[in-house]
C-alpha positions, 0 to 999 in steps of 0.5 A, spaced: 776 368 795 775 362 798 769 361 804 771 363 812 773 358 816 774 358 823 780 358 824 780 364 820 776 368 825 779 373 830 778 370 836 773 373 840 769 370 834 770 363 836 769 365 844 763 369 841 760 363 837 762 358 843 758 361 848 753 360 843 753 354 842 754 353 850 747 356 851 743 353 846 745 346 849 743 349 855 737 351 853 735 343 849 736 342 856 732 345 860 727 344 855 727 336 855 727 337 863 722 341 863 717 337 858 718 331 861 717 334 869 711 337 867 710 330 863 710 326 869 706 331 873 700 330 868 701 323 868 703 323 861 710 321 862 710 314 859 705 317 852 712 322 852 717 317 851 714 313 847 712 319 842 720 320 844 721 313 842 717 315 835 721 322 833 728 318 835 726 312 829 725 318 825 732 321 826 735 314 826 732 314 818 735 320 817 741 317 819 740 312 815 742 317 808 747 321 812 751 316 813 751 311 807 751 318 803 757 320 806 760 313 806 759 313 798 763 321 798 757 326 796 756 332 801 751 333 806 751 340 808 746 339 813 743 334 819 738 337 823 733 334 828 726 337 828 725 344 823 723 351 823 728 354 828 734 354 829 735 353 836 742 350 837 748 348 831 755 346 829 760 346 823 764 339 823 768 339 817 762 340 810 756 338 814 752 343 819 749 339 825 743 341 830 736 343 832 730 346 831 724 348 834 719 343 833 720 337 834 716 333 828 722 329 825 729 331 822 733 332 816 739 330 812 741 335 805 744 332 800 746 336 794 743 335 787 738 330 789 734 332 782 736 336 776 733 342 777 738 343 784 742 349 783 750 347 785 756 350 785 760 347 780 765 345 785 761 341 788 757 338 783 762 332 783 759 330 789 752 332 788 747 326 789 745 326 781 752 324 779 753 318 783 754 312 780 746 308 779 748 303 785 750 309 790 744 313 789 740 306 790 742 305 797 742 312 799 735 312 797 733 306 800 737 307 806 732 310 811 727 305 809 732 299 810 734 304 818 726 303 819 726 295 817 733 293 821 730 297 827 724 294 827 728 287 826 732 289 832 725 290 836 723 284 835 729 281 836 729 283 842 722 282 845 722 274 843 729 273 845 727 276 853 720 274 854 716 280 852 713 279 845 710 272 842 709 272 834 703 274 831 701 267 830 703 263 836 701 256 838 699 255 844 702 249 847 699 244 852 702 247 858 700 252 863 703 258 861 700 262 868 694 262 873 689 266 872 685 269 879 679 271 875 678 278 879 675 274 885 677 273 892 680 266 895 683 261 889 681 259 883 680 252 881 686 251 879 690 255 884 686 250 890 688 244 885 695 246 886 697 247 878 704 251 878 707 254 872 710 250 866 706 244 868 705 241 861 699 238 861 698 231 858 691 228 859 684 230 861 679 225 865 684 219 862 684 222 855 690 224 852 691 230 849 697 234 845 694 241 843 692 246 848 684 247 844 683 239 847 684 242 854 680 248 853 675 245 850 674 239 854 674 245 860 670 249 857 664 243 856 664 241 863 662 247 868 661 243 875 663 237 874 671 236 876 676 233 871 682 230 873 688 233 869 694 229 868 701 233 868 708 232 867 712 236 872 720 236 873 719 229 870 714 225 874 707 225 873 701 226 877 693 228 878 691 234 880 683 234 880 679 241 879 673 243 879 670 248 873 667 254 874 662 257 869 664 264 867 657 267 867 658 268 874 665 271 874 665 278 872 672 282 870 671 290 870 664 288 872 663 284 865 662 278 866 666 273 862 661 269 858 655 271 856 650 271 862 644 268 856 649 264 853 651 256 855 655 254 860 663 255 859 667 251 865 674 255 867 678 253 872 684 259 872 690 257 866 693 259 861 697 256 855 705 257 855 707 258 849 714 257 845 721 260 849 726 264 844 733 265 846 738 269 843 739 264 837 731 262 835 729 269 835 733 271 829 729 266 825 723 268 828 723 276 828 725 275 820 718 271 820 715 276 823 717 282 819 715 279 813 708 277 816 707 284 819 709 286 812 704 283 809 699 286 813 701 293 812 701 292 804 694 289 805 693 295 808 694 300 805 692 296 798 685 295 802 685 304 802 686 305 796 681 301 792 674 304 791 672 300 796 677 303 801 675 310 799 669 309 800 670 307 807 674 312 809 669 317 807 665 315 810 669 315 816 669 323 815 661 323 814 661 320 821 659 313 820 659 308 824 667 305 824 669 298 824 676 295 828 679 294 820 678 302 817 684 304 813 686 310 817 692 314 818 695 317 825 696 324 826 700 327 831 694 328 836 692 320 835 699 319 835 699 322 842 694 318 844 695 311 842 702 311 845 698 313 851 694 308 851 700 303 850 704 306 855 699 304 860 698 297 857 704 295 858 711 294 854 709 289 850 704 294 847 709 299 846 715 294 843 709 292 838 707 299 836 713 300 835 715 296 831 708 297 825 710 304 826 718 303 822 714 297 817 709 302 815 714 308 815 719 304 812 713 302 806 709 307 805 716 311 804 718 307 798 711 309 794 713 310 788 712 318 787 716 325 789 718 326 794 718 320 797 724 316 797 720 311 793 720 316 788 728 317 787 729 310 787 724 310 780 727 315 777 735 313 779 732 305 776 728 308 770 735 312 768 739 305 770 735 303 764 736 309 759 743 309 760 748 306 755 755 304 755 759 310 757 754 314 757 749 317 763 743 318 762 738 323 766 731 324 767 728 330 766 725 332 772 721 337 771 717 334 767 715 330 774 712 336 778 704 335 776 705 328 779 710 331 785 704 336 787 699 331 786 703 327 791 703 334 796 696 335 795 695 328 797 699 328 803 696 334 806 689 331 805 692 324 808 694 329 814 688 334 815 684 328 814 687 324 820 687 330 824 680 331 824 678 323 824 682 323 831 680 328 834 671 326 833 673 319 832 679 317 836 683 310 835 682 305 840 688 300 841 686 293 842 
């Protein structure tokens, strides 16, 4: 007999099961309202998004399986956003698409991911485990590639308008912007009357090509004015400003140098850096991701040595924490650091962002079940022991003491996390 479909069903059936679905949308709807409602009423809407922004990543990940493992010919039973609950579904085709109470990712079900997965002989045609080697690699890396192309995207989009400068950028010997210093009346500078995109060509008659021979020169000559020769709108001409000592300036109530440290001369600008459009942020986000790269590798390499564990231990002994500690984020830090980015600006949300995709995106292709890494090595290692004409597969089960090991570390990861940032919260710079 084969399965009901709903054109099978009476009727008052279908009716029964669209009013259903009907309300269960509604439901997702007021839902949101009400969270976001009640998000901005406590100040929090920004922190809100951004975590929304962060969830969103995630399903963007699972796409990133359902799609190519749809676009290669296996079956997807299931794409749902969150789990636990069902709170709203519908059947298109072979694949059931919804979702679920808690909101903490999502999920894409693809039969006969191992060996061990009973299927029905009828689909076992279109399992995972059968597909050719090439297949099963994309669908596996598929939801690391989504994160790397989002994050690429952000990139992109944050140097091509303005938001974002590179990690490592130059400052040129330009004036980027004024400066008020916290204070009221003007600056030296604004009193000289420097503009923005003045570029900066000499200082007292000596030239200058870089904004450290600005900076410097000011800095040393506290009191003393300074004659800086500029180019604006292809015509040069003098501006003279007189520095004052950042030991007198206060920001927050700190003042800007140390009040027993020398005398450091500031006159209210700051560096321009270099313009991206649309065409030269291409290169200089694939720059970026490469740089941002390095550094989560760095990272989680620094965690996993001795010294890394150490360290990490005593970070739950309640020592005293250093800005570079291999640590991880839990739902609770989470929160509050896309607090603190949200108040920060969009720049600080764009980047926290993009480092959220390139660790995901990374950290999912450790080699081990049940991340995707691990399907990616086993799919390799049976590439390997494949011969002409003949498939060869691993024998999974023999894996399952390294699969729990893998679980039992994920939940220490996540215990652990939780509890470092509920006594030692993680301050974003």
């Amino acid at each position: 007999m084969s399965p009901t479909t709903t054109s099978d069903r009476p009727p008052l059936d279908e009716a029964v099961e669209r009013t259903e679905r009907q309300i269960g949308l509604a439901r997702l709807f007021v839902g949101l309202l009400l969270i976001l409602g009640l998000a901005g009423l406590a100040g929090a809407l920004g922190a809100v998004l951004v975590i929304g922004a962060v969830l969103l990543m995630i399903v963007f990940h699972e796409f990133g399986h359902f799609i190519t493992a749809k676009g290669t010919g296996m079956k997807v039973t299931e794409f749902f956003v969150g789990f636990g609950p069902r709170l709203w579904s519908v059947v298109k085709g072979e694949t059931e698409y919804g979702v679920k109470a808690l909101p903490l990712g999502g999920y894409c079900k693809i039969p006969g991911m191992t060996m061990l997965e009973e299927i029905d002989p009828a689909d076992e045609s279109r399992t995972y485990r059968q597909q050719r080697f090439w297949k099963r690699l994309l669908v596996a890396t598929a939801g690391s590639i989504t994160h790397f192309i989002l994050a690429f995207l952000l990139l992109w989009g944050g140097l091509a308008f303005g938001v974002l400068l590179p990690l490592n950028a130059e400052p040129l010997a330009q004036v980027g912007s004024l400066s008020d210093f916290g204070t009221e009346g003007q600056t030296p500078a604004q009193e000289a009357g420097f503009r923005e995109g003045d570029d900066l060509v000499a200082v007292d008659g000596q030239a200058i090509s870089e904004w450290d021979d600005v900076r410097n020169y000011t800095q040393s000559r506290a009191g003393q004015e300074i004659a800086f020769t500029i180019e604006r709108d292809g015509e040069r001409m003098t501006l003279r400003a007189t520095p004052v000592d950042g030991r007198r300036l206060e920001v927050d109530g700190r003042p800007i140098a140390p009040p027993d440290g020398p005398s450091v001369g500031l006159v209210g600008i700051t560096p321009g850096y270099r313009d991206f459009n649309v065409i030269s942020a291409i290169p200089a986000a694939g720059s970026e991701i490469v740089t941002i790269s390095g550094q989560t590798v760095g990272a989680l390499g620094r965690l996993f040595t001795p010294d890394g564990v150490g360290r990490y231990v005593e970070q739950l002994k309640g020592g005293e924490t250093q800005p570079d500690d291999p640590r991880f984020l839990s739902p609770v830090g989470l929160a509050k650091v896309a607090d603190t980015a949200a108040e920060s600006g969009i720049a600080t949300v764009l980047f926290l962002l993009i480092a959220i995709n390139i660790f995901v995106g990374m950290f999912n292709m450790v080699p081990l079940l049940p991340l995707d890494g691990g399907h990616v090595v086993i799919a390799v290692y049976e590439a390997i022991r494949a011969r002409p004409g003949k498939r060869y597969f691993a024998d999974v089960s023999k894996l399952q003491p390294i699969l729990a090991f893998t679980l039992v570390l994920l939940a220490a990861l996540a215990l652990t996390s939780l509890y470092l940032d509920i006594v030692q919260p993680l301050q974003l710079n």
